[in-house]
N, C-alpha and C positions, 0 to 999 in steps of 0.2 A: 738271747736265743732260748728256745721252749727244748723241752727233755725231748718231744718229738724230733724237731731241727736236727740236734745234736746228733742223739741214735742214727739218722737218715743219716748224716754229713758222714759221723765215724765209719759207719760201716760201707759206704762210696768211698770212704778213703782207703780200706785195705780190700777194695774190688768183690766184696760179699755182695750179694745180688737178693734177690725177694726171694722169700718161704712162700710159696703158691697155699693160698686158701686158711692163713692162720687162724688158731684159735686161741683164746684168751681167756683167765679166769678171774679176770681181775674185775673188780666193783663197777667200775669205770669205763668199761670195756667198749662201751654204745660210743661214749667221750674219745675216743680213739682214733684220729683222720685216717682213712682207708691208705693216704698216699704212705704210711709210715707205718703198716703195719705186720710187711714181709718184712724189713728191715728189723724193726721190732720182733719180731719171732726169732732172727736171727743174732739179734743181740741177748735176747734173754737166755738161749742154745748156747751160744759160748761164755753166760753169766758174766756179760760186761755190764749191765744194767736189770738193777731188782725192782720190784713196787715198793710200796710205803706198806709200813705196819698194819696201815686200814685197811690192805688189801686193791688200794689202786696205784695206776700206774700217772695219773698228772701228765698227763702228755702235753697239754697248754702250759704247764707252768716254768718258768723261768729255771733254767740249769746255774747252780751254786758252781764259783772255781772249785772249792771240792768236792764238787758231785761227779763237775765234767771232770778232774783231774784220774777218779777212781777208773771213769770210762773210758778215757785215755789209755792208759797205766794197761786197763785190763783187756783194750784193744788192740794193744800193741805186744803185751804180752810182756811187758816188763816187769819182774821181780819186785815187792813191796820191801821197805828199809827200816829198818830200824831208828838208822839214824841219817843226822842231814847235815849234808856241810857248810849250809845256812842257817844260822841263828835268825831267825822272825822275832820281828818284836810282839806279835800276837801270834805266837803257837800256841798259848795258851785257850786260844777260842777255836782253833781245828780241832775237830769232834775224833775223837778215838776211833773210831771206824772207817777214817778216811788219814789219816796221822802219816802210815807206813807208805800209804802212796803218795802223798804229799813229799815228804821225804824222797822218794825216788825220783821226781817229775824234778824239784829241785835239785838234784845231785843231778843230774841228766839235762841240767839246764833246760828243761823242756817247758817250766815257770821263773821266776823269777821273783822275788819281791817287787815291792812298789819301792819309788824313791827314798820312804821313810820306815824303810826294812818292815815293810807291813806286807802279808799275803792277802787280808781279807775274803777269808772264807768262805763268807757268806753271802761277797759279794756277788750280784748276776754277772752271766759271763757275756759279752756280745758276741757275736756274729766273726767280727776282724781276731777277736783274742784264742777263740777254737779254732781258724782256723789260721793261725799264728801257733796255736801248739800242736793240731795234726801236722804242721811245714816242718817242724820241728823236730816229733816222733820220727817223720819218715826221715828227715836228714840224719835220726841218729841209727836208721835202721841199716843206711846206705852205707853206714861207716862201719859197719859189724863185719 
């Protein structure tokens, strides 16, 4: 699923609706599909989703589990953690700037490992898997 998809999907899931006439100041900006780009306004207004260091926002490009887990976490409005009551065999390759939400998403079972206590970070996220942890978010919002 593209960083475009996602922003779209999250922000349809907590019933946010289009910013009329957005504007952008990012590199990339021309690169930006018109259908994603109230949503995008509105994602970046509640800083669930930032650009890159270069100043664009990648809207084609493939969402990381810890790209999409940050925009999860910061969609739903759930608190980042310190710590996580999963041991990963590869935490050591979740980048520090996604670490405390990852940890949350796991405590909240809203992730999960893989069968070989792997999270793979970097892997792309499809389609079924976002929207296996928005069902998820909101089941734990219904429980609050």
């Amino acid at each position: 699923i593209t960083r475009a998809e996602a922003v779209t999907a999250l922000m349809k899931s907590i019933g946010y609706g289009l910013v009329p006439n957005p504007e952008f100041t990012f590199a990339d900006k021309n690169e930006i599909p018109n259908w994603v780009k109230g949503f995008l306004k509105t994602a970046l207004d509640l800083n669930v989703v930032g650009g890159y260091e270069d100043n664009t926002f990648s809207a084609s490009r493939n969402v990381t589990r810890q790209e999409v887990v940050i925009m999860l976490m910061k969609t739903f409005r759930f608190e980042p953690s310190e710590t996580s009551r999963i041991a990963l065999a590869d935490q050591g390759n979740i980048a520090p700037w996604s670490k405390k939400y990852v940890n949350t998403a796991c405590n909240l079972e809203i992730v999960k490992g893989y069968s070989d206590n792997t999270f793979m970070p970097n892997k792309n996220v499809t389609r079924a898997e976002l929207f296996t942890m928005i069902a998820k978010c909101l089941e734990h919002l219904e429980k609050q």
